[in-house]
N, C-alpha and C positions, 0 to 999 in steps of 0.2 A: 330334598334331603332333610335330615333331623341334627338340629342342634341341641343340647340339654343345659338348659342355665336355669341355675337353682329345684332341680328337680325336675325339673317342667320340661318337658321334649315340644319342641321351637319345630314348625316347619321352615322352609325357608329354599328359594329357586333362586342359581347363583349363575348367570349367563355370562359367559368369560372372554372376553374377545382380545385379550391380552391387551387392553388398554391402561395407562397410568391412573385414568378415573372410571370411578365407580359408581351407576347415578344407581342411590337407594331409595325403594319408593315403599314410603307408609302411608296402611288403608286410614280409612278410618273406623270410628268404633261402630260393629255389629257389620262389618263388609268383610273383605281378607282379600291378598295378594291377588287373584282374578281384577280384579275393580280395576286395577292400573296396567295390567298386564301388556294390553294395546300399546301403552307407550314405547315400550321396547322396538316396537319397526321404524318408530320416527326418530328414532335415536341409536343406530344398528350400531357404529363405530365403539362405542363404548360400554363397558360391563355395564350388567344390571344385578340390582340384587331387590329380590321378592320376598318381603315377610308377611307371615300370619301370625298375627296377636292372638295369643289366649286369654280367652277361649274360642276362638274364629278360626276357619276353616280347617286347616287340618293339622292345629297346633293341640295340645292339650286342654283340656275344657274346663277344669279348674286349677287354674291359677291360687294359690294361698296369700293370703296379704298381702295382694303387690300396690304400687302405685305408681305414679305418672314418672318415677325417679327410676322403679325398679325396671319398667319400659324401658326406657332410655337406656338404661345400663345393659338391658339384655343386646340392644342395638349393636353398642358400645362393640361388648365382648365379643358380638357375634363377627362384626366387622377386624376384628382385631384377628381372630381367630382365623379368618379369610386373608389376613395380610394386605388387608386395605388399607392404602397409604392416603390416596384423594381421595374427595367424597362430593356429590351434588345430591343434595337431601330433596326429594320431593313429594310431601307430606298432607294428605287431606285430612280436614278437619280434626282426629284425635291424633292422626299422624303430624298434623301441625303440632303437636304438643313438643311431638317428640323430635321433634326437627329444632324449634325453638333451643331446648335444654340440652340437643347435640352440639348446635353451634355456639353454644357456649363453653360448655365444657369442651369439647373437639377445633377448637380454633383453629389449629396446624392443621387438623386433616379438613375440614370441610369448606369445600371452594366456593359454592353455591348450594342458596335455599329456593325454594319452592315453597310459598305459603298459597295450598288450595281450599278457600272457604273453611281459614284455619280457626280453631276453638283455642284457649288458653288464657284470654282476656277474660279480666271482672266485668261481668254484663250490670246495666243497668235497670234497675229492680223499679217495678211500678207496685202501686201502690197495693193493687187487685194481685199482686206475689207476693206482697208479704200478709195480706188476707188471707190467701190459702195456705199459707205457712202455718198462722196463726191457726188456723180452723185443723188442719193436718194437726200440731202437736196438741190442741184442745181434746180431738176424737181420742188420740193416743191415751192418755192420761185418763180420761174416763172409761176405758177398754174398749171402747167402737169399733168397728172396723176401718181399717185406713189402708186393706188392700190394695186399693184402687187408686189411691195418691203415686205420683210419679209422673213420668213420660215414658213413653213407648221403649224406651231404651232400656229405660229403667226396671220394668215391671215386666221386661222377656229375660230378667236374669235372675240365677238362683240367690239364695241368702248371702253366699261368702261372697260371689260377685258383684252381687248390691252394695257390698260393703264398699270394693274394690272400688266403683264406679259413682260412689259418695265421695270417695279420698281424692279421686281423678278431678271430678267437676270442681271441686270448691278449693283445687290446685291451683292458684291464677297465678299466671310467667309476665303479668307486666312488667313486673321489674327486671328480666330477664332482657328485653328489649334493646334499652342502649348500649348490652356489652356483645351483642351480635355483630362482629366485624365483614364476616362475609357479604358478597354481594347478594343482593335476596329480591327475588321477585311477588308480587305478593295478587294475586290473581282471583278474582269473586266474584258471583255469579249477581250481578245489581239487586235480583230480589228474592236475595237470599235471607231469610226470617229463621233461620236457626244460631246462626254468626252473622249479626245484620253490618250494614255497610260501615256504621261508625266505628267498628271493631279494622276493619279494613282499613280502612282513613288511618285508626292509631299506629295498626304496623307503619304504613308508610312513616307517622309523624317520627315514633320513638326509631326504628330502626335508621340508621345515616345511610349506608349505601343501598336504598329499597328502593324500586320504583311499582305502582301500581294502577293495576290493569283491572276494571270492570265490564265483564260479558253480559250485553243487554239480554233480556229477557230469559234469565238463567236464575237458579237458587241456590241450592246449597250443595246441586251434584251439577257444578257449572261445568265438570269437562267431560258428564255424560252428554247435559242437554245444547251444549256448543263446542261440541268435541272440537271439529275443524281450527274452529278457532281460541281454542284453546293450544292442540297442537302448536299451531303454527306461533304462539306465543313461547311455548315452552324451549319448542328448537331454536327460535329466535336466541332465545336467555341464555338455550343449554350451551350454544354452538358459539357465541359471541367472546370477546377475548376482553 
């Protein structure tokens, strides 16, 4: 189905099982709604709700100025809009963002988080990144070419959504952290090098009712490459009282 917030026509898959909660599952950035979709049989009792982020699958492809706030809000409304009253946020990586800035603003309604090899923490800079930072605005300014500067994320998006995705990353929710009341499960794949482990460690440290869980020999798509036990972690969290 299509939702329209701020212009923008919103995919979005709303499976109804006429239950009091709602588990919402956000992708992460450059995936869409498919990524999570599996989840829905290990959790049949309870609604689901499927989004695609724009510009991913089959939401609209450019987005205009948005950012990590205006995410969130599209969530917000969309949910609002559906008459969801509970909520179990569960969020990978960019979708962790937006799970983080739900549970804050949405305390009433969200009962449980899901943080899956989530992004939104200030990472720790070496010293070989602020050299290429340095080298990156040097080329700039003398007119070089500096196509090539980014990460893969970065350099498969047009102009406006580079922008978008500059606004996102250097968005950090640490401080968001201690006003998260819900109970949160916080779930990473050990060797994961995109959201490395100490970023994991902090949700647990900052968040008060978190407990967290590391899947050996997994990375940053920990509940593609240990599904099993990932599941079995999630219905644990989802189903537990």
């Amino acid at each position: 189905m299509i939702y329209v917030y701020r212009n923008t026509k919103i995919f979005y898959k709303f499976i109804d099982k006429k239950s009091d909660v709602t588990n919402v599952y956000l992708h992460g950035w450059g995936a869409n709604h498919k990524s999570l979709l599996f989840c829905q049989d290990h959790l049949k009792k309870q609604n689901s709700l499927f989004i695609d982020f724009p510009p991913f699958g089959e939401s609209d492809k450019f987005p205009k100025d948005w950012n990590v706030f205006t995410y969130a809000n599209m969530v917000i409304s969309l949910c609002q809009h559906l008459k969801l009253k509970k909520l179990n946020l569960i969020g990978h990586s960019f979708g962790g963002r937006i799970s983080i800035i739900m549970a804050v603003l949405c305390k009433e309604e969200v009962q449980k988080v899901v943080l899956v090899d989530s992004a939104g923490l200030k990472p720790r800079r070496s010293l070989w990144y602020y050299l290429k930072v340095y080298t990156y605005k040097l080329k700039k300014k003398l007119g070089l070419d500096v196509s090539k500067y980014g990460s893969c994320d970065y350099l498969a998006l047009d102009k406006n959504m580079k922008k978008v995705f500059n606004s996102i990353v250097n968005t950090h929710l640490d401080d968001f952290l201690p006003f998260i009341r819900a109970k949160t499960l916080v779930i990473f794949g050990k060797e994961d090098k995109t959201t490395p482990i100490y970023m994991a460690k902090k949700f647990k440290r900052k968040i008060k009712n978190s407990k967290l869980v590391l899947l050996e020999g997994a990375g940053h798509f920990c509940f593609v490459e240990r599904r099993l036990e990932f599941l079995s972690q999630l219905e644990k969290f989802i189903k537990e009282n």
